[in-house]
C-alpha positions as a LaTeX table, in Angstrom:
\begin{tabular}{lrrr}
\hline
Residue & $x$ (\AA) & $y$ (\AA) & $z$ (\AA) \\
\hline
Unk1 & 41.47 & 44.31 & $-32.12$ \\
Unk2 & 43.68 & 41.98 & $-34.37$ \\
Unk3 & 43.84 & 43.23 & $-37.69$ \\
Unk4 & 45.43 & 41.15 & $-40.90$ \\
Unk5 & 46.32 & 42.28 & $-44.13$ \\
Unk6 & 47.27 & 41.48 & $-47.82$ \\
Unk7 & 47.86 & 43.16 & $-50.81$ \\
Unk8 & 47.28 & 41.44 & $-54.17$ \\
Unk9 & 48.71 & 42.41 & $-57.10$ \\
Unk10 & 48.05 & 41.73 & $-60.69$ \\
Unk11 & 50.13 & 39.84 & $-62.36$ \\
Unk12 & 48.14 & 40.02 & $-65.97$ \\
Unk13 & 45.80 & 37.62 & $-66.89$ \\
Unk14 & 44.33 & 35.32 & $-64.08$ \\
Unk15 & 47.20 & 35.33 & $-62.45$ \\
Unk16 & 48.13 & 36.99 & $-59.02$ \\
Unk17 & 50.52 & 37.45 & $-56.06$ \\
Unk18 & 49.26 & 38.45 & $-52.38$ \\
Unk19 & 51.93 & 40.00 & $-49.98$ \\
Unk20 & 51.53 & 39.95 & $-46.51$ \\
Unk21 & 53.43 & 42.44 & $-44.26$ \\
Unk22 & 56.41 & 40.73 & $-43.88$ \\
Unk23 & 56.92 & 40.39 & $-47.73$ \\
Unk24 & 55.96 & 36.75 & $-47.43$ \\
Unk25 & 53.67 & 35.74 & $-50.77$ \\
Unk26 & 51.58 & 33.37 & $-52.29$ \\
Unk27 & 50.44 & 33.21 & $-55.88$ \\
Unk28 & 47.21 & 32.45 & $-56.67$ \\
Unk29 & 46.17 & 31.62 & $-60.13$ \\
Unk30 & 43.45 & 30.86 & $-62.65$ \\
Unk31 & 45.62 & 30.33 & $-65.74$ \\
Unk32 & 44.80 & 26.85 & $-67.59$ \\
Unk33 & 48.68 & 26.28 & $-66.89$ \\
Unk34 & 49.00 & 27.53 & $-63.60$ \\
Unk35 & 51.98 & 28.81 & $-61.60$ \\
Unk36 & 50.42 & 28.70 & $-58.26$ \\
Unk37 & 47.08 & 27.55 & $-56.34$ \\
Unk38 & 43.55 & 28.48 & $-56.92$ \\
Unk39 & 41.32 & 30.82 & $-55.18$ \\
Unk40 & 39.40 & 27.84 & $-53.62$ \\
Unk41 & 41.99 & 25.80 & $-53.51$ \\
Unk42 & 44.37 & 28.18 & $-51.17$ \\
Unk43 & 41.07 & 28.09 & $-48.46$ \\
Unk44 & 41.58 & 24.56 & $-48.44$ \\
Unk45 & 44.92 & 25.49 & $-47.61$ \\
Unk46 & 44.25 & 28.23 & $-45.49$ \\
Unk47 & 42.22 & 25.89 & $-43.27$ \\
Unk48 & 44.40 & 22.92 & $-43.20$ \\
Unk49 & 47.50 & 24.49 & $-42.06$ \\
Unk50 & 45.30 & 26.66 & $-39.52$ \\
Unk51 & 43.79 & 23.29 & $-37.56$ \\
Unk52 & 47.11 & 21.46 & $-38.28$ \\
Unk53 & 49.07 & 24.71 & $-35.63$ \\
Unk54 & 46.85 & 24.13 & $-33.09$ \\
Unk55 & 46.88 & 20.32 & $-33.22$ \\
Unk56 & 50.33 & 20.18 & $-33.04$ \\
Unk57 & 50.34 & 22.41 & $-30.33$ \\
Unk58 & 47.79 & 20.73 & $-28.20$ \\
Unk59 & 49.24 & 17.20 & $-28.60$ \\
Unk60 & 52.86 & 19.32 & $-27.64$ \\
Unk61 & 51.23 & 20.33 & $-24.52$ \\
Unk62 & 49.96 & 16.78 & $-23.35$ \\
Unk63 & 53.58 & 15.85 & $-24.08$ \\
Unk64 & 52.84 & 13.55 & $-27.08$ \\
Unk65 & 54.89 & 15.40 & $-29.76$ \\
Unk66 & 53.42 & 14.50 & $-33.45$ \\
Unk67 & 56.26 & 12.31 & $-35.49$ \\
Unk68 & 54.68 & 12.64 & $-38.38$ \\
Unk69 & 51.74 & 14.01 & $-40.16$ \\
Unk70 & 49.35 & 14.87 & $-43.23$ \\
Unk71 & 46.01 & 17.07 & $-43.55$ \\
Unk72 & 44.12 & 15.91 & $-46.70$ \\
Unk73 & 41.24 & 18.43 & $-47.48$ \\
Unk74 & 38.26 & 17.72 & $-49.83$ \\
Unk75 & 35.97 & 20.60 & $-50.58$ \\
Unk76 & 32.48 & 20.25 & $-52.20$ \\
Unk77 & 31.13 & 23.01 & $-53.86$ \\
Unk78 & 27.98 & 24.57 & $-54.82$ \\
Unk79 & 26.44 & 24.24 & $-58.15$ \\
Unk80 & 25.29 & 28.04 & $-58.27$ \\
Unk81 & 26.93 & 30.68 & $-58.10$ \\
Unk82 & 29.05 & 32.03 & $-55.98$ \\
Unk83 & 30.18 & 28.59 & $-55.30$ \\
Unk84 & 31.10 & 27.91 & $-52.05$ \\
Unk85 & 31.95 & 25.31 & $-50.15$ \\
Unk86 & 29.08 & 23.60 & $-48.51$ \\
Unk87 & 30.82 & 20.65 & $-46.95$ \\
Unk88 & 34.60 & 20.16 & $-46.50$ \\
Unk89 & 36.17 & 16.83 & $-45.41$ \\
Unk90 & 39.66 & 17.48 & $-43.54$ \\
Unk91 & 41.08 & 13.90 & $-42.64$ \\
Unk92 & 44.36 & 14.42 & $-40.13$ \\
Unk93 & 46.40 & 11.95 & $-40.48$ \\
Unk94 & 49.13 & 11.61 & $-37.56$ \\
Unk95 & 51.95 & 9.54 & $-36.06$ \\
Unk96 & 53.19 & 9.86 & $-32.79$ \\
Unk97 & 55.03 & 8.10 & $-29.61$ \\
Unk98 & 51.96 & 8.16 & $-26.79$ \\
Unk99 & 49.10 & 9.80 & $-28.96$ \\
Unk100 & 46.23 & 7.84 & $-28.70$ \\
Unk101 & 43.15 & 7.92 & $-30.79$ \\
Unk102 & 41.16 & 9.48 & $-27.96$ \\
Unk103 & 43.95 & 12.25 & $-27.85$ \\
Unk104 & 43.98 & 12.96 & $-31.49$ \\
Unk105 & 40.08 & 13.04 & $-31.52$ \\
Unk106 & 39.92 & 15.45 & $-28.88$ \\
Unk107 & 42.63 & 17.88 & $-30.33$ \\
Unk108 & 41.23 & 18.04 & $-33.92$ \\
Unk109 & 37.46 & 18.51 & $-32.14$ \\
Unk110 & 39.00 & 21.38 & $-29.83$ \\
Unk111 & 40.87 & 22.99 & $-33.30$ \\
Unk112 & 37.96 & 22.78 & $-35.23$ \\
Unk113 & 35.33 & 23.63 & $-32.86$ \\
Unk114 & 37.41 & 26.32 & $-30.47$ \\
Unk115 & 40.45 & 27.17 & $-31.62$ \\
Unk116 & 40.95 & 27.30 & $-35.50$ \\
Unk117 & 39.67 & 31.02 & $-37.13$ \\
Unk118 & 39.41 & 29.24 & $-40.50$ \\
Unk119 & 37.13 & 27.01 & $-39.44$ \\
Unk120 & 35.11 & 29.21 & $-37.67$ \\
Unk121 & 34.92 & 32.11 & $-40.60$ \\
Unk122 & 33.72 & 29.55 & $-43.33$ \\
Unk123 & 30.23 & 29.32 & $-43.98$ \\
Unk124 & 30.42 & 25.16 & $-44.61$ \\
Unk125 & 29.88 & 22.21 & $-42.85$ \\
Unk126 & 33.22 & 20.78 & $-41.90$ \\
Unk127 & 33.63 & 16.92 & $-41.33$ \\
Unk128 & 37.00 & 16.19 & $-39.42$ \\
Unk129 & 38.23 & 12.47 & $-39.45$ \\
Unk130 & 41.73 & 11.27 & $-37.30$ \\
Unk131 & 43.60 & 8.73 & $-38.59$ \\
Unk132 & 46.43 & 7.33 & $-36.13$ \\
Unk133 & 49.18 & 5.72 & $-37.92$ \\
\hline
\end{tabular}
């Protein structure tokens, strides 16, 4: 079994830090003024950056290396509480010598569907959209 872990720490007020073993951190924040990312807002995160590893690396392997490209994430939320996301929209949107759309389709479906443990933990339904520039 894989096991991850954080430790958060208080940072007074709404304000916090998480630490992963490595020392690596992230602050998350509720502070009017903040100094870092939301709750929320860091799943957006959390998801974007976990599809946008494996499409990379599936595009890598059909030997159609991504020149550029941008994950734009837009979460809807629940009225009650506690919340959550109920739909997200992740929109990929790539650049690359020899991608086709067909390819990027079929890496962001894989990522989404297979690959990406993000996707697969949250409890919302995620709407991907590929957009070859």
């Amino acid at each position: 079994m894989d096991v991850t872990s954080m430790t958060i720490q208080h940072l007074g007020g709404e304000r916090y830090v998480g630490h992963n073993e490595a020392g690596d951190q992230i602050v998350i924040d509720g502070e009017e003024v903040a100094l870092g990312v939301r709750p929320m807002e860091a799943l957006l995160a959390a998801l974007g950056t976990c599809t946008a590893f494996d499409v990379v690396s599936i595009l890598a392997k059909r030997r159609t290396p991504v020149g550029s490209y941008r994950i734009e994430l837009e979460g809807e939320r629940a009225e009650e509480h506690p919340r959550r996301y109920t739909r997200i929209v992740v929109r990929h949107i790539v650049s690359g010598e020899g991608i086709t759309q067909a390819s990027l389709d079929r890496a962001v479906s894989l990522s989404h569907e297979k690959y990406c443990s993000v996707a697969g933990t949250l409890n919302a339904e995620i709407e991907s959209k590929a957009v070859l520039q």
